[in-house]
C-alpha positions in Angstrom: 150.0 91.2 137.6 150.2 94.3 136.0 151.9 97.3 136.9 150.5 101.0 136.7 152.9 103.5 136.2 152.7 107.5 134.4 154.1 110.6 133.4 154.3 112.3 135.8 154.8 116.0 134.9 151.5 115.6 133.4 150.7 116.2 137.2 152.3 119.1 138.3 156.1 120.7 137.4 156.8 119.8 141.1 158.0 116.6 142.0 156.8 116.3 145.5 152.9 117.1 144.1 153.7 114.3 141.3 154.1 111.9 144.1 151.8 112.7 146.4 149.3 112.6 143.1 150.7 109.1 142.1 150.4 107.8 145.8 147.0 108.5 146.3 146.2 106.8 143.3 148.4 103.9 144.6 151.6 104.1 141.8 154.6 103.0 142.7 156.1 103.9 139.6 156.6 106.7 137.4 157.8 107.2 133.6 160.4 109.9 133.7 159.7 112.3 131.5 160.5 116.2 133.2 160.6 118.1 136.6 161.2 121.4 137.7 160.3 122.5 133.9 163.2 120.7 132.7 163.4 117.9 130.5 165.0 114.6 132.1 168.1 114.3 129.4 168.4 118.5 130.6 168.3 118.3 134.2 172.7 118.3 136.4 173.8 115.4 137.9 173.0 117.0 140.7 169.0 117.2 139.8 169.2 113.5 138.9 170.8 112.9 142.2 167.7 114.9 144.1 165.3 112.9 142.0 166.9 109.4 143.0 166.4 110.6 146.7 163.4 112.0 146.2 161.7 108.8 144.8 163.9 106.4 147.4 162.2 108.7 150.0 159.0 107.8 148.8 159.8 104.0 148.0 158.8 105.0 144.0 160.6 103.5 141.3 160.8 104.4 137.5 159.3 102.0 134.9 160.9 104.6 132.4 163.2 107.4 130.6 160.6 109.2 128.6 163.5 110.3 126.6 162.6 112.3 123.5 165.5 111.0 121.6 164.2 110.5 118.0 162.5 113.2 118.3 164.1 115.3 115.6 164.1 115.9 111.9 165.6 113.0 109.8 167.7 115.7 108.4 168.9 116.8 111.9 172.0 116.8 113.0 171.9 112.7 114.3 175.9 112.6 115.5 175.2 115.8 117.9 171.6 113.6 119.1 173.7 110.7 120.2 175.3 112.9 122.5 171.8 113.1 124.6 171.1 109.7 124.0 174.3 108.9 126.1 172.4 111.1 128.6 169.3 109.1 128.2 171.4 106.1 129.3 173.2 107.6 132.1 169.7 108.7 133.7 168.4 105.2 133.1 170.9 103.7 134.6 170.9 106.3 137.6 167.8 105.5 138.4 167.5 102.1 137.7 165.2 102.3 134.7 164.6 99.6 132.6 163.5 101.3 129.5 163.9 104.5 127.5 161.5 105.5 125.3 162.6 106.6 122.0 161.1 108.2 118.5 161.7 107.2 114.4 162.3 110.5 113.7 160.0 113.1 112.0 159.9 112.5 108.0 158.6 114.6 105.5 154.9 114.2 104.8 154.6 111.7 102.1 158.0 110.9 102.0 158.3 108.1 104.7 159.7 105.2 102.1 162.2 107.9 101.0 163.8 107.8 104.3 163.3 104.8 105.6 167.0 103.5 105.2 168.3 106.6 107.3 165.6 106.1 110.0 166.9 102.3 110.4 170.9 103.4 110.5 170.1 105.6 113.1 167.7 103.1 115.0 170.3 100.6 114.5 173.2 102.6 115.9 170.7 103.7 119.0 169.8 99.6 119.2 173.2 98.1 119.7 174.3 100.6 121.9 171.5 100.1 124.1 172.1 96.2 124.5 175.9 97.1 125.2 174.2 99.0 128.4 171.6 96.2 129.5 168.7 98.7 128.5 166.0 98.3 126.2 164.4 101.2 123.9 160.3 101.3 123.6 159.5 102.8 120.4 156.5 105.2 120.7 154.2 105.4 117.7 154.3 109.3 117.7 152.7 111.4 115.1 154.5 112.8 111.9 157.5 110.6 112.5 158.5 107.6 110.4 156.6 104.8 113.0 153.6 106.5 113.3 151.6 103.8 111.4 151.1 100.1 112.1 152.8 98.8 109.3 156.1 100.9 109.9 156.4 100.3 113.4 156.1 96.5 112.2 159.1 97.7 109.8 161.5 98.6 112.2 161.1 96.1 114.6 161.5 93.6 112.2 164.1 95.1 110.3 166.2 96.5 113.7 166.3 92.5 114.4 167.6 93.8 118.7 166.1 92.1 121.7 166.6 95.7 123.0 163.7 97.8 120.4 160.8 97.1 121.6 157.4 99.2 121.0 155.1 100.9 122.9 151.4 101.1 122.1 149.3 103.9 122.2 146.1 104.1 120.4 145.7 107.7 121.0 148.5 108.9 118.7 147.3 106.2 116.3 143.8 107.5 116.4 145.4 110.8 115.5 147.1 109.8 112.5 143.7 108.6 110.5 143.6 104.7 111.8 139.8 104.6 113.1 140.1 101.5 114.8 143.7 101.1 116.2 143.2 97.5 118.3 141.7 96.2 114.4 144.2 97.6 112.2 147.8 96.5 114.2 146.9 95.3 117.2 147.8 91.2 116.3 150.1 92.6 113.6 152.1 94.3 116.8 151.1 91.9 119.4 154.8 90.1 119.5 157.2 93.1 119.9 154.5 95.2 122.5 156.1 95.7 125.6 154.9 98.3 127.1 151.5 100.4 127.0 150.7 104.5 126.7 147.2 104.7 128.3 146.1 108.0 126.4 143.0 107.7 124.3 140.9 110.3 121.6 138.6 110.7 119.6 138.3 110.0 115.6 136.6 113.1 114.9 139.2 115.6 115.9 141.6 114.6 118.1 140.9 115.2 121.1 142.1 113.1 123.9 139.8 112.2 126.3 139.7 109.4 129.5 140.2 106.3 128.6 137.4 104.2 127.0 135.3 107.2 126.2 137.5 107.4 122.8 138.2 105.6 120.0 141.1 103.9 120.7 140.1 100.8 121.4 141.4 100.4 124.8 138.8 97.8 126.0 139.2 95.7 123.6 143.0 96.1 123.8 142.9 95.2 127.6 141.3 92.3 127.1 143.5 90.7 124.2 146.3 91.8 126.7 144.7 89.9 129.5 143.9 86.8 127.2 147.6 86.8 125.6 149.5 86.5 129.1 151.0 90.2 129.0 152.7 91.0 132.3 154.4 94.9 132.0 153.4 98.4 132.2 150.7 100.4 131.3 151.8 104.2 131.5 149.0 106.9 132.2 149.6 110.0 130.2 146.2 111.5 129.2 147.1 114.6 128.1 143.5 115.9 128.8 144.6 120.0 129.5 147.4 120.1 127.1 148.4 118.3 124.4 151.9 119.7 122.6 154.6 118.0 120.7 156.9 117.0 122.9 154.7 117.3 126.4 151.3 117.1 127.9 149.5 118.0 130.8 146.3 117.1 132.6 146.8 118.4 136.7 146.8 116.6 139.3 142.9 116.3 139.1 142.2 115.4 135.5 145.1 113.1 135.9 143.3 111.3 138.9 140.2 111.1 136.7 141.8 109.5 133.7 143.5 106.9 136.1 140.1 106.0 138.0 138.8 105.5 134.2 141.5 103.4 133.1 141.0 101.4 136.4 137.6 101.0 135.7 138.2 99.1 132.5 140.8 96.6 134.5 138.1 96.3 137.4 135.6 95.2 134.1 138.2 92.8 132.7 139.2 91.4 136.0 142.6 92.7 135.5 144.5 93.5 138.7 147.5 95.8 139.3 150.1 97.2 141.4 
């Protein structure tokens, strides 16, 4: 069974509209990302606390921390980043989260090999601290930074060697980083360490993000490779169909219900179900 889950300040900045959104859609789960206009790894204790009641209230749970922790230059201060990545953690672990997702930091353009050993050190230090805590870290494959590319996200898996880096696929951002076809050019190359799913697709031409399936990112065919492998985890809506920035999106709580209903639609064809 498969589990639907989103972010969901791509709904509204308010969290009782993001759960009355995910509700009628029939999520039980959310990916933390921001609410109030703050970023998760920003908000008190006190905000965290509110949120933890709030979703209790509601009997929603959070699939996970959409951190953005690697989501700095690799010349960035990185001893000053840990310090929110111990945040990250806390609010995982505050509200029960399973996963954070992280980033491979942005790299120069061009210069990816040049920086490779950095970007492991640091995903390395990130990686054992996170099996110390019981959590595990989903890699996104986020433009302009070192894993934005098949073949890199391969590398640091691989090369990490945790049980506690995972990756997160999402066709979208690889569609927006030249790779046409994302399902044929990683999709069995990444098959083993893909544990979790960004449901966001666009189109080759320029970008744009549009529902799911009426991209290029493959989604269908991804689905169904899912389906036939035996994968059993989430699949994260974040459409990103008003608003597409660098570290946030937004869609509203109406385009967000459209690109869910599409996205369903594509289960219902692959006789997929969900909760």
């Amino acid at each position: 069974m498969w589990t639907l889950t989103g972010f969901a300040d791509e709904i509204s900045p308010e969290l009782q509209e993001q759960l009355d959104t995910l509700e009628s859609e029939g999520l039980r789960h959310l990916e933390f990302r921001a609410v109030w206009g703050k970023n998760v790894l920003d908000l008190s204790d006190e905000e965290v606390d509110r949120v933890a009641k709030g979703l209790g209230q509601r009997g929603v749970m959070v699939s996970s921390v959409g951190s953005p922790i690697g989501k700095i230059g690799i010349n960035d201060d990185f001893d000053e980043h840990l310090k929110r990545f111990e945040r990250a953690l806390w609010c995982a672990k505050r509200l029960d989260a399973p996963y954070i997702r992280i980033f491979s930091f942005f790299v120069p353009k061009g210069e990816a090999r040049s920086y490779r050993d950095e970007v492991l050190r640091r995903l390395r230090s990130l990686a054992e601290r996170a099996e110390k805590e019981g959590i595990i870290l989903l890699h996104e494959n986020e433009k302009e930074i070192y894993g934005d590319v098949p073949e890199r996200c391969l590398d640091i898996v691989e090369s990490v060697g945790s049980p506690n880096l995972r990756l997160v696929w999402d066709p979208a951002n690889f569609v927006q980083v030249g790779i046409k076809t994302p399902y044929d050019a990683g999709y069995e190359m990444l098959r083993p360490y893909i544990e979790y799913i960004h449901v966001k697709d666009a189109l080759f031409e320029n970008g744009q993000n549009v529902p799911a399936g009426e991209g290029d990112g493959q989604i269908p065919e991804t689905v169904a490779a899912l389906r036939d492998s035996g994968f059993d985890g989430f699949f994260s809506m974040e459409p990103h169909l008003q608003v597409a920035e660098r570290f946030s999106g937004f869609s509203g709580p109406e385009l967000f219900k459209k690109a869910t209903q599409a996205f369903k639609a594509i289960l219902k064809d692959a006789g997929v179900e969900w909760v």
